[in-house]
One Martini backbone bead per residue (centre of mass of N, CA, C, O) as a GRO file, in nm:
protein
  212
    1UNK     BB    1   2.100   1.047  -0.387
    2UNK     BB    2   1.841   0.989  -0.603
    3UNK     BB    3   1.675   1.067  -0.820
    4UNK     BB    4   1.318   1.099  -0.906
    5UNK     BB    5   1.246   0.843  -1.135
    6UNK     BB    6   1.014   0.694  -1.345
    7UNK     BB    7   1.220   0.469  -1.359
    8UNK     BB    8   1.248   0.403  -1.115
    9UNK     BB    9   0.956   0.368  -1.009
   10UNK     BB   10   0.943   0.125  -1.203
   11UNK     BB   11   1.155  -0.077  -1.052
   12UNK     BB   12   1.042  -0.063  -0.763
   13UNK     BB   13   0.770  -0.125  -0.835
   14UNK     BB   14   0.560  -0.383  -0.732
   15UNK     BB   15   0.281  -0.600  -0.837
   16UNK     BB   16   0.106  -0.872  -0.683
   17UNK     BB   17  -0.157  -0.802  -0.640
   18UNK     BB   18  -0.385  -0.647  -0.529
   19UNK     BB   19  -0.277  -0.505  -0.244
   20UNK     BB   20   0.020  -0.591  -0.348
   21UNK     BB   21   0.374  -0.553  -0.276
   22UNK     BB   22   0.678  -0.396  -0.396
   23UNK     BB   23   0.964  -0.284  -0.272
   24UNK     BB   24   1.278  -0.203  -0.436
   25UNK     BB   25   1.621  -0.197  -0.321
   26UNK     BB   26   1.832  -0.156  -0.068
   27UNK     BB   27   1.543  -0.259   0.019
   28UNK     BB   28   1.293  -0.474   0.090
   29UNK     BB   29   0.894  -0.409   0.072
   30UNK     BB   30   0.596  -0.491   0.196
   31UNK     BB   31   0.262  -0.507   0.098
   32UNK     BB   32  -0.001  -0.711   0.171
   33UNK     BB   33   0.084  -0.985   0.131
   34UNK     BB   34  -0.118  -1.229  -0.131
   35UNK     BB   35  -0.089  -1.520  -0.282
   36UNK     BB   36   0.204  -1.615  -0.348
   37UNK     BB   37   0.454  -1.774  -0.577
   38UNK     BB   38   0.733  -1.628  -0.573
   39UNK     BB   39   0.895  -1.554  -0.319
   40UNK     BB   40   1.084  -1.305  -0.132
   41UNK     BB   41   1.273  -1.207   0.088
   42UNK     BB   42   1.213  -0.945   0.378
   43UNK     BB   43   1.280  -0.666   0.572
   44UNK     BB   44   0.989  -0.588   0.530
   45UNK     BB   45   0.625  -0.559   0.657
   46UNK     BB   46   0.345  -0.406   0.556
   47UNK     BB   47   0.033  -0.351   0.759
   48UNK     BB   48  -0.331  -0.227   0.738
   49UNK     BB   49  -0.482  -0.481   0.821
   50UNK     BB   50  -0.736  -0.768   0.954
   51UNK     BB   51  -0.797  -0.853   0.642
   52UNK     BB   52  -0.746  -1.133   0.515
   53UNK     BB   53  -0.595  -0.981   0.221
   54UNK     BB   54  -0.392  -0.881   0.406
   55UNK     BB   55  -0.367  -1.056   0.670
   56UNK     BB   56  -0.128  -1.272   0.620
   57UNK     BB   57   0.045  -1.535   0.768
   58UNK     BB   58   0.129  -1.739   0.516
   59UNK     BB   59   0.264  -1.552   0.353
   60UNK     BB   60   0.464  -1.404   0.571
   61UNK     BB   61   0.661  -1.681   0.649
   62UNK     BB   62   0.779  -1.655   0.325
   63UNK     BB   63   0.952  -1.360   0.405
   64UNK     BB   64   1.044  -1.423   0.702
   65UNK     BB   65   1.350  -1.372   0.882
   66UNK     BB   66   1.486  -1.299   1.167
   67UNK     BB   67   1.531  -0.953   1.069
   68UNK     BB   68   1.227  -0.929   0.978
   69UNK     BB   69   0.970  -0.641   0.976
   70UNK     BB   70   0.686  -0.629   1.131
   71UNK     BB   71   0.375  -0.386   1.059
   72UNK     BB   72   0.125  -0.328   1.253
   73UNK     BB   73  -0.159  -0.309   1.375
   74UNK     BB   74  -0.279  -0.470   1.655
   75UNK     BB   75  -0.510  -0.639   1.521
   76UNK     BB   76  -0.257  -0.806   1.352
   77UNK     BB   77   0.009  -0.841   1.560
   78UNK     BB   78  -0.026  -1.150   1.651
   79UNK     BB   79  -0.036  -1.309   1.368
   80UNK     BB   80   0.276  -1.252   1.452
   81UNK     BB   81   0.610  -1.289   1.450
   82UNK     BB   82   0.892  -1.165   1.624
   83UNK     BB   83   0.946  -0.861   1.477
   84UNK     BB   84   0.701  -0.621   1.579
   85UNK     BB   85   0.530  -0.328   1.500
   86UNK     BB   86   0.289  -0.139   1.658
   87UNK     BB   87   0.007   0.066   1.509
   88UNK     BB   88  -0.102   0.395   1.427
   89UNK     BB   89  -0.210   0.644   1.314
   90UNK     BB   90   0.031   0.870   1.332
   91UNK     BB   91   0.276   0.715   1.291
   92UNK     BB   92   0.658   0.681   1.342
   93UNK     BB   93   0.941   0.488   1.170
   94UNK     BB   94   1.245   0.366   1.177
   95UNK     BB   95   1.346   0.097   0.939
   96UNK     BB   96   1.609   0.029   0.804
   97UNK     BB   97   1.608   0.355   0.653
   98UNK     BB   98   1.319   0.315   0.677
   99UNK     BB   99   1.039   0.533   0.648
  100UNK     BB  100   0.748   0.539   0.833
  101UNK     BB  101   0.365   0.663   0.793
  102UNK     BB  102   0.118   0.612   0.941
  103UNK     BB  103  -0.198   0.634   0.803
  104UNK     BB  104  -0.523   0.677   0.742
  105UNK     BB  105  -0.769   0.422   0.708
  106UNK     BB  106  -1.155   0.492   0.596
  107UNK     BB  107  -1.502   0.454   0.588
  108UNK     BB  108  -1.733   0.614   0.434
  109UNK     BB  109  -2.105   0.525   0.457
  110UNK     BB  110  -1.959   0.291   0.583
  111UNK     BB  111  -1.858  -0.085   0.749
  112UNK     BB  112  -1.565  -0.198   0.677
  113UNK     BB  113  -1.379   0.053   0.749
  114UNK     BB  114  -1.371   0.162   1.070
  115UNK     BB  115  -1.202   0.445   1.221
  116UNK     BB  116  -1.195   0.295   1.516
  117UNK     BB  117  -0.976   0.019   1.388
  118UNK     BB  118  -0.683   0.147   1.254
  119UNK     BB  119  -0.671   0.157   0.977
  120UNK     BB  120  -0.396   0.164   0.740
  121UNK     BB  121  -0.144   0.326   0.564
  122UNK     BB  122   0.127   0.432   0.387
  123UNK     BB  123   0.449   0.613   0.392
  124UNK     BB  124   0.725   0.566   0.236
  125UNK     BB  125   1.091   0.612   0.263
  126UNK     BB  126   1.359   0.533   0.082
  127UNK     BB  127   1.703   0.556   0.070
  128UNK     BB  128   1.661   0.681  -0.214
  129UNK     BB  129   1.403   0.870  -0.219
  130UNK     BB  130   1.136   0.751  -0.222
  131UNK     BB  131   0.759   0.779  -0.225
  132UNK     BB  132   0.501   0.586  -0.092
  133UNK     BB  133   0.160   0.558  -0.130
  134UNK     BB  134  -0.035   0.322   0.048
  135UNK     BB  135  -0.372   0.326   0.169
  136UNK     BB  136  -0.569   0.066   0.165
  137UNK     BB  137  -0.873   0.066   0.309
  138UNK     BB  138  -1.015   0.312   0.150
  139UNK     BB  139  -1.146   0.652   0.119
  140UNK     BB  140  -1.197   0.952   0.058
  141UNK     BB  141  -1.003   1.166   0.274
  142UNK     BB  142  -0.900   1.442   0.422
  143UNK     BB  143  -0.603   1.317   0.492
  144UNK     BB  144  -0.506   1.363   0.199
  145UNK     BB  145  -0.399   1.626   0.160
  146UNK     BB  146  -0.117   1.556   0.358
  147UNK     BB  147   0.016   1.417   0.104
  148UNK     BB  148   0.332   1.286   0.006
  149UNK     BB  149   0.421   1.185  -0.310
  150UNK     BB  150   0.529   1.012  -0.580
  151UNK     BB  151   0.387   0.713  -0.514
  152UNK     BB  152   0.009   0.607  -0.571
  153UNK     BB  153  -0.176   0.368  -0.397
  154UNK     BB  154  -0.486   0.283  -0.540
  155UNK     BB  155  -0.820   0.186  -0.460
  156UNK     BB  156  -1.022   0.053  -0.741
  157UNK     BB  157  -1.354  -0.160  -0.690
  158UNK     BB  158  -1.508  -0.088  -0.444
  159UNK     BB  159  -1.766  -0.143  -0.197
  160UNK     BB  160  -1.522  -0.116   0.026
  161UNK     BB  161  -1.396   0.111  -0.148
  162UNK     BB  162  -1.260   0.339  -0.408
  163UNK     BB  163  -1.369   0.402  -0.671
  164UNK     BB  164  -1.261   0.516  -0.988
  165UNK     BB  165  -1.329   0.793  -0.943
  166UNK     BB  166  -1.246   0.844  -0.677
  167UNK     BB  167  -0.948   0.800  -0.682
  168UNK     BB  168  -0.864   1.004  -0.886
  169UNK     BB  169  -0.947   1.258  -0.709
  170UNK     BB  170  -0.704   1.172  -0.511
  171UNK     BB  171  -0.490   1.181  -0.749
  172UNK     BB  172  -0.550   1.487  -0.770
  173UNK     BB  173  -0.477   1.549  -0.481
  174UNK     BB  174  -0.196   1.487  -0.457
  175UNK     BB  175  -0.002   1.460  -0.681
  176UNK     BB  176   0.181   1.282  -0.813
  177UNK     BB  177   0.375   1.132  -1.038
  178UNK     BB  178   0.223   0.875  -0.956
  179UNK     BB  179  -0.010   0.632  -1.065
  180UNK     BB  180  -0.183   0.337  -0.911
  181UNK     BB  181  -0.383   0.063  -0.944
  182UNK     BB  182  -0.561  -0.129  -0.703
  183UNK     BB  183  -0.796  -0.371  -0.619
  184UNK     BB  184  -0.780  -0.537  -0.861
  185UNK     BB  185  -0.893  -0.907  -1.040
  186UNK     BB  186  -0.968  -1.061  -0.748
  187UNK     BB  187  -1.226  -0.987  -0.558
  188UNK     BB  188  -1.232  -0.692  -0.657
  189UNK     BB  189  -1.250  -0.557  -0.968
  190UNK     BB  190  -1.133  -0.448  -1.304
  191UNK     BB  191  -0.956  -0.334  -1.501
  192UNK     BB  192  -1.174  -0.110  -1.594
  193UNK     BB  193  -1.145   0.052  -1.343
  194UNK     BB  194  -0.836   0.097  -1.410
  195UNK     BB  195  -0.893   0.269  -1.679
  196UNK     BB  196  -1.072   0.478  -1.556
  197UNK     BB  197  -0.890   0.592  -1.388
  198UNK     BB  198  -0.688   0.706  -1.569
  199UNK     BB  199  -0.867   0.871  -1.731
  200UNK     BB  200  -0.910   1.085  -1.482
  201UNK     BB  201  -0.647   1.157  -1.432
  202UNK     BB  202  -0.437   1.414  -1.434
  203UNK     BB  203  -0.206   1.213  -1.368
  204UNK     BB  204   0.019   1.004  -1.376
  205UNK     BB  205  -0.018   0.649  -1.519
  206UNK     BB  206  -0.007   0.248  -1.406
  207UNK     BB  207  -0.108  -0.068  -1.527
  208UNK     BB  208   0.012  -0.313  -1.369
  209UNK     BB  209   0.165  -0.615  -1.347
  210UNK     BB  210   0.140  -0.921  -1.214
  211UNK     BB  211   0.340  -1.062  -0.983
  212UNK     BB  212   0.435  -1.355  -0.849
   0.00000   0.00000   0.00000
């Protein structure tokens, strides 16, 4: 298993736009991919939640090949074919090599992505040993104390999910390698939020650039 360095991290987190990524490594892995303009076939697929932005089945139609797992809370895992396999908050699956641990993701004091609705985070740990958290569509909650990753995915756009301030907080609690913010650019959300978060950031943080 090779050390996890910032290299690493850097060469493997790959940001698709809005809430999109790619980890690359010795399998392929997305997470949420929506509006693709030059797709590559996925080993994994996982999905945090049932809202379009985040939920396309027209994305993932070009990602996945026969053996490619498809990964959703229940709420949108009958709008894809194949292998799916249907998480809630707390469920773990070894997936092709890759530990999957879904993760709470849900709104305080507000109602587009309540609590009760299962929509989801993920912690992946890939072959390699780097640890990844995606946290989905959500605010800054307390099950993120018990959260332990190298590299955190965290949305700062605001309005349905945690601004650019609440965002640092939890990357200030998690306490990552790195830190990336995501959820801006495309729906809500602008750099300035981008740039927002990482000034208040305690930890190492990057600002990427969105790959087709």
């Amino acid at each position: 298993m090779f050390p996890v360095t910032l290299r690493l991290m850097l060469d493997s987190v790959r940001w698709l736009g809005h809430a999109g990524f790619m980890i690359k490594g010795k399998r392929v892995i997305y997470i949420d991919p929506y509006q693709l303009k030059s797709p590559e076939v996925g080993d994994i697929i996982l999905i945090t939640h049932d809202h379009g932005d985040h939920c396309s089945p027209d994305d993932v139609k070009w990602l996945r090949k026969g053996s490619t797992v498809i990964v959703a809370p229940a709420a949108c895992a009958a709008k894809f074919e194949g292998d799916v396999r249907t998480v809630k908050p707390g469920d773990t699956l070894r997936v092709k090599g890759v530990m999957v641990e879904a993760v709470p993701a849900y709104n305080v004091g507000k109602d587009f992505h309540p609590q009760a609705a299962d929509g989801v985070g993920y912690v992946i740990t890939t072959p390699e040993g780097l640890r990844v958290y995606h946290a989905g569509d959500t605010d800054m909650i307390s099950e993120m104390e018990q959260i332990e990753a190298d590299v955190a995915l965290l949305p700062v756009g605001g309005k349905y999910t945690m601004d650019a301030a609440e965002a640092a907080m939890a990357a200030n609690l998690i306490k990552p390698k790195l830190a990336i913010p995501m959820h801006w650019g495309t729906i809500i959300g602008s750099r300035q939020d981008a740039e927002k978060f990482c000034d208040l950031c305690e930890v190492k943080t990057k600002i990427l650039r969105a790959e087709p």
